[in-house]
C-alpha positions in Angstrom: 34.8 -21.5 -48.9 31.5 -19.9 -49.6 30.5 -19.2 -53.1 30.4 -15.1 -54.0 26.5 -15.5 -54.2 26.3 -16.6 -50.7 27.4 -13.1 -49.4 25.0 -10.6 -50.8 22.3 -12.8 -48.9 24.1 -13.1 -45.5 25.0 -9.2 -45.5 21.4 -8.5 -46.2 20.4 -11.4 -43.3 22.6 -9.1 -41.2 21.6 -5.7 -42.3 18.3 -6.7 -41.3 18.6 -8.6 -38.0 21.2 -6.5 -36.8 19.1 -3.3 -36.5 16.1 -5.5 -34.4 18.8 -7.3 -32.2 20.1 -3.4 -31.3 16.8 -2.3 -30.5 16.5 -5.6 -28.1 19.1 -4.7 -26.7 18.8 -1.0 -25.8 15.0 -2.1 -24.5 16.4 -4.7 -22.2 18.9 -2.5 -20.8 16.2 0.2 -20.5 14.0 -2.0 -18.5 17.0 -3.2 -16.4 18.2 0.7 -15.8 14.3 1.1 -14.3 14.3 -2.1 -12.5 17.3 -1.2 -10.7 16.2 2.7 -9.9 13.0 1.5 -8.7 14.9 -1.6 -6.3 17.1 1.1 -5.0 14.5 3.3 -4.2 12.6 1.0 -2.5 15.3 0.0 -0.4 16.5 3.8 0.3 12.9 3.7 1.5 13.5 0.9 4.3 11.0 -1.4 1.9 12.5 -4.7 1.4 13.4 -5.3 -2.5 14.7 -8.0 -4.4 13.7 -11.5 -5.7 14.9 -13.6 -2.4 11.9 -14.0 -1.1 11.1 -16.1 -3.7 13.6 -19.1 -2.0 11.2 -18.4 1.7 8.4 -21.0 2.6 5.7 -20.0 0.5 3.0 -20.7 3.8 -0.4 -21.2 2.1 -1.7 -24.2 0.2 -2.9 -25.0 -3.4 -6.0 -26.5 -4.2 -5.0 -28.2 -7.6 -1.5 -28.8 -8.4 0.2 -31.1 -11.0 3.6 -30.3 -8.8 4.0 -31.9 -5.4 3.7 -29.0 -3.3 2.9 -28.2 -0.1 3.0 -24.7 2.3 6.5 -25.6 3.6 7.9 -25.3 0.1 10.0 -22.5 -1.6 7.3 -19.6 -3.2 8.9 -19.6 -6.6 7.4 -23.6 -6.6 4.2 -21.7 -5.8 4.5 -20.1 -9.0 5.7 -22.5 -10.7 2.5 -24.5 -9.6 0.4 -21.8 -10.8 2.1 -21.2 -14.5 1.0 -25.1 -15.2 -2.4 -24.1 -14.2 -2.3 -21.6 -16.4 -1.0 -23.9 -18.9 -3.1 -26.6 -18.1 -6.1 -24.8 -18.9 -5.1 -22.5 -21.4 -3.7 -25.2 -24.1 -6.7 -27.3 -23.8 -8.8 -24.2 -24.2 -6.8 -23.2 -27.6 -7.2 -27.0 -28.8 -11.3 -26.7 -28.5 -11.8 -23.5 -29.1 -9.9 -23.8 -32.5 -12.3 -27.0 -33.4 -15.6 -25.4 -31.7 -14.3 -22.1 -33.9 -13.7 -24.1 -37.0 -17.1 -26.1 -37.2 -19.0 -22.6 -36.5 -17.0 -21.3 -39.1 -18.1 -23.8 -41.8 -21.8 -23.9 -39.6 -22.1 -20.3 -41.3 -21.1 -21.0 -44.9 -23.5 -23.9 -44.7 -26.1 -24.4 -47.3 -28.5 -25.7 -44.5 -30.1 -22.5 -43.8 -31.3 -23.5 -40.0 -27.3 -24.6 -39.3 -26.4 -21.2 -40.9 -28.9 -19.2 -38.5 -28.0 -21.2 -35.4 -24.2 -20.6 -36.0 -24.7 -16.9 -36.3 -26.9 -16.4 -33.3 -24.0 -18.6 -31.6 -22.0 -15.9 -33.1 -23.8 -13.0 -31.9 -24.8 -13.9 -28.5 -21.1 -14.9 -26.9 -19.3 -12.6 -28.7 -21.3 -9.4 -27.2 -21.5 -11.1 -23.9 -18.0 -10.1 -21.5 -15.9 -13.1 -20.8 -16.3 -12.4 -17.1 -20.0 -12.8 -17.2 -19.6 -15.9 -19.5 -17.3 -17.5 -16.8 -19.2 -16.7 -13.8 -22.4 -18.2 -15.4 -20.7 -21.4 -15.8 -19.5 -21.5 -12.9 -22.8 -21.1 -11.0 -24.0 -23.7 -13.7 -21.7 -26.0 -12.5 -21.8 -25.6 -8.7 -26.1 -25.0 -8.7 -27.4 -26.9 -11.3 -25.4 -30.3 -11.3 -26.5 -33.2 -8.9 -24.9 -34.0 -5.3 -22.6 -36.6 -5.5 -24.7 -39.2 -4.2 -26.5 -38.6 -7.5 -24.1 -38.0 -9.9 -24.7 -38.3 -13.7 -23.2 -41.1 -15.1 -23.2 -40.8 -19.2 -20.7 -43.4 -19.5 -19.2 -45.9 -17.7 -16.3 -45.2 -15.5 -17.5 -41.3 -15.8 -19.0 -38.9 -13.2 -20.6 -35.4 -13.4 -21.9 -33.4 -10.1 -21.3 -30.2 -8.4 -17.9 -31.5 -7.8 -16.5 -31.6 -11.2 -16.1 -34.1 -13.6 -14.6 -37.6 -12.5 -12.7 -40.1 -15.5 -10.6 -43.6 -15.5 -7.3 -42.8 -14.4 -4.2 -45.1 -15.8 -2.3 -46.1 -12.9 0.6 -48.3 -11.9 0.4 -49.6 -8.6 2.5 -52.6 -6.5 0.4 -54.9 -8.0 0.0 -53.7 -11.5 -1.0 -51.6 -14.0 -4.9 -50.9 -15.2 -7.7 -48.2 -15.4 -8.5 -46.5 -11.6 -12.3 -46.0 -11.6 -14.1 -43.5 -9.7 -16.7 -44.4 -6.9 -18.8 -42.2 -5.3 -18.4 -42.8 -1.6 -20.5 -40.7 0.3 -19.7 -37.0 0.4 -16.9 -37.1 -2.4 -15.6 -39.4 -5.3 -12.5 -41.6 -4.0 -10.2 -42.9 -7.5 -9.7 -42.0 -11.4 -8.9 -38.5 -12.7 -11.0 -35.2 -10.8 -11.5 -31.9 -13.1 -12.8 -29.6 -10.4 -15.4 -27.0 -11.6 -13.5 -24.3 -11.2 -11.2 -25.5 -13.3 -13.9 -26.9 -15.9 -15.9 -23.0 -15.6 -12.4 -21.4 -17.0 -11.7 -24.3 -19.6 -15.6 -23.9 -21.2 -16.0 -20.4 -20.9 -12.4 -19.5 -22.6 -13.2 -22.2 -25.0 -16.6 -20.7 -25.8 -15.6 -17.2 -25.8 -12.5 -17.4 -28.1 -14.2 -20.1 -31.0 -17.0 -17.8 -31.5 -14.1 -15.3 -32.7 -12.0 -18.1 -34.4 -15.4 -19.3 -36.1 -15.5 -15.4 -37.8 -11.8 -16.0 -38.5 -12.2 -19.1 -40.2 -15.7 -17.7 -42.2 -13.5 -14.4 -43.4 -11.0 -16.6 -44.7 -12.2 -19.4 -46.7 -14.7 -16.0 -48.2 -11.2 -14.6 -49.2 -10.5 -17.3 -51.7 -11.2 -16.5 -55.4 -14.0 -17.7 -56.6 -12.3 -18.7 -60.0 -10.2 -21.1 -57.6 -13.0 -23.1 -56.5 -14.7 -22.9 -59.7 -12.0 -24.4 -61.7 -11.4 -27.1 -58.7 -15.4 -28.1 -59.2 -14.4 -28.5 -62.9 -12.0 -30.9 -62.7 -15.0 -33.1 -61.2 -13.9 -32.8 -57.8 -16.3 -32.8 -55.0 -17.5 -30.7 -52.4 -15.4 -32.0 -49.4 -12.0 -31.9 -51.9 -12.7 -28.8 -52.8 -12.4 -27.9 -49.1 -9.3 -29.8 -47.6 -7.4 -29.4 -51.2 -8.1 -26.0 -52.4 -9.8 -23.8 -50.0 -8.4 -24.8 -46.6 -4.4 -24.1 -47.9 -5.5 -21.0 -49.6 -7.6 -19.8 -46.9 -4.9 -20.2 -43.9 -2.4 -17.4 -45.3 -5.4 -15.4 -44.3 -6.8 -17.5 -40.9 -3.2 -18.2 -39.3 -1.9 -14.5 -38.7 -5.9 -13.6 -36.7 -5.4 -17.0 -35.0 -2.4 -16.1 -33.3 -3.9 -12.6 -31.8 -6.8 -15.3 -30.4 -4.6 -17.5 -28.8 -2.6 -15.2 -27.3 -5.7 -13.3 -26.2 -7.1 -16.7 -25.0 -3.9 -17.8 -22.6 -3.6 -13.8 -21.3 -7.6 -13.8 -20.6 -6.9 -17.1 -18.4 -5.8 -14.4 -15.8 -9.8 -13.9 -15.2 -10.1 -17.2 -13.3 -9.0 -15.7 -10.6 -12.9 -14.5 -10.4 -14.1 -18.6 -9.4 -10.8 -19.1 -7.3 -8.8 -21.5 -9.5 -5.0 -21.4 -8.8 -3.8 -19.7 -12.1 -0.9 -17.6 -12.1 -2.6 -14.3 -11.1 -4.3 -15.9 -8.0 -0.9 -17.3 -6.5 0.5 -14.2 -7.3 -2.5 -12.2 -5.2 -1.6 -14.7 -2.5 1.7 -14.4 -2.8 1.6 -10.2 -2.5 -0.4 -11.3 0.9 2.0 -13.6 2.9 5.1 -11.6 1.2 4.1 -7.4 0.8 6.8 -7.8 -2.5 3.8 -6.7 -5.0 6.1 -4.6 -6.9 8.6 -8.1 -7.5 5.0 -10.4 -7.8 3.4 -8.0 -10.6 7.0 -8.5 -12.6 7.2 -12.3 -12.6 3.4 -12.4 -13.5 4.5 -9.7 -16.0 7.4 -11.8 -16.8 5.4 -15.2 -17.1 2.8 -13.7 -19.7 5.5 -12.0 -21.8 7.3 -14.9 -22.4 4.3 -17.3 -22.8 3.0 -15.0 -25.6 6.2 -14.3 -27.4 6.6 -18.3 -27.4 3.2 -18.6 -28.5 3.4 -16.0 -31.7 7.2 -17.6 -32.2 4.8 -21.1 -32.4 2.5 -19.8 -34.8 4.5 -17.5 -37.1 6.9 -20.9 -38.0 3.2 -22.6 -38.9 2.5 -19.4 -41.3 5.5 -20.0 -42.7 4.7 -23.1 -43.5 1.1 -22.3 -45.0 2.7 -19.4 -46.9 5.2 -22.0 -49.2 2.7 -24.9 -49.1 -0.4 -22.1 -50.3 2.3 -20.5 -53.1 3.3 -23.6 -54.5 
């Protein structure tokens, strides 16, 4: 039996959950009410409604897929193909914008007044510039100033950089064995190892470049919100600089930095929708394709709809557990 203690908690658990889940529920019903009107209109209409389509041959081709998919395929593996695009640009994005963000961040507090000065004009200049423009001029970057393939860059062994992306040693297991698949220029293209096309590479540094400018202000409010008096004593008990930092400020400073990091990345993975604007195969450009070979735009818009609601409720879910755990480690 549970002790008498146990149910004052668990009715106020349920007095406060109870009142979100009902509003969850009369929303979801809500959007299902509409969703219905507007599929029975449609089809009142003569317009063809519903999600079947979704099982026809999608008819058009990918140009980078981590799925094995081809035109003959259903169109919901279309989509499926373009929500890992999204994904695998997006996460990367987050992981080096948060470091690029962090290191501008500190770049400002720095006592080195030409890093200070450089980090703020970083600051300044993306921030005010639209992310559109930002990834169109590294996408022209990419395709106009790089070398032909013939003359590629070659900064490292194993590694490639010309106007056709950026080529790296691939892991691969083949009949005869395992070992690193290098790629060699051969003629007009790059045959072996791992391919990052620049379309792909234009979204990745322009989302990255955008985002940590914001994340480096994030970072620079927040360690500026810690007491002085903290730091102060810390410096007393003979600890250094660098301690100060990673035992005293950084925990403090991350009840502030973690709740305005969440709104970037989920600003970061919706903004991903933008590279439809250089042509790689995200979500929103197999959806635009998809509206083309099927006329369902009304169905099309929801699952895109559909897609980005979920990613960014997973996403804040994600990074309000990791608050919670800054919020006990910073109060102890």
């Amino acid at each position: 039996m549970l002790p008498r203690t146990a149910f004052p908690r668990i009715r106020n658990i349920v007095l406060r959950t109870l009142p979100q889940l009902c509003l969850v529920a009369l929303l979801a019903l809500l959007l299902a009410w509409l969703g219905h009107n507007v599929l029975e209109n449609m089809r009142e209409r003569g317009i063809r409604a519903g999600f079947d389509f979704l099982t026809d041959p999608a008819g058009f081709e990918i140009g980078e897929s981590l799925l094995d998919y081809d035109a003959s395929q259903p169109l919901w593996r279309a989509f499926a193909t373009g929500i890992l695009n999204t994904l695998r640009v997006a996460i990367p994005a987050i992981a080096l914008a948060t470091v690029l963000g962090t290191l501008i961040g500190l770049g400002r507090l720095s006592r080195s007044a030409p890093l200070r000065v450089a980090s703020g004009c970083c600051v300044e200049s993306l921030r005010n510039i639209p992310l559109l423009l930002q990834l169109l001029m590294w996408y022209f970057a990419l395709t106009s100033l790089l070398p032909e393939v013939a003359d590629a860059w070659r900064p490292l062994p194993g590694v490639l950089i010309s106007k056709g992306g950026l080529f790296l040693p691939a892991w691969r297991c083949l009949d005869t064995g395992c070992g690193l698949d290098l790629p060699v220029a051969e003629g007009f293209g790059v045959e072996g190892g791992w391919s990052l096309s620049p379309e792909y590479l234009a979204v990745l540094l322009a989302l990255s470049t955008y985002s940590a400018v914001f994340i480096a202000e994030i970072v620079r409010g927040g360690i500026q919100s810690v007491p002085a008096g903290q730091m102060d004593a810390a410096r007393a008990l003979g600890m250094r600089r660098l301690q100060v930092l990673r035992s005293v400020t950084a925990p403090l400073a991350l009840r502030a930095i973690v709740p305005a990091l969440t709104n970037q990345f989920l600003n970061l993975t919706k903004n991903s929708s933008l590279a439809v604007a250089v042509g790689y195969p995200e979500l929103v450009s197999i959806a635009n394709t998809s509206i083309n070979q099927s006329g369902r735009a009304f169905e099309c818009i929801v699952v895109v709809m559909g897609v980005y609601l979920s990613l960014s409720l997973l996403t804040a879910a994600l990074m309000n557990l990791y608050n919670a755990r800054v919020a006990m480690r910073g109060a102890r």
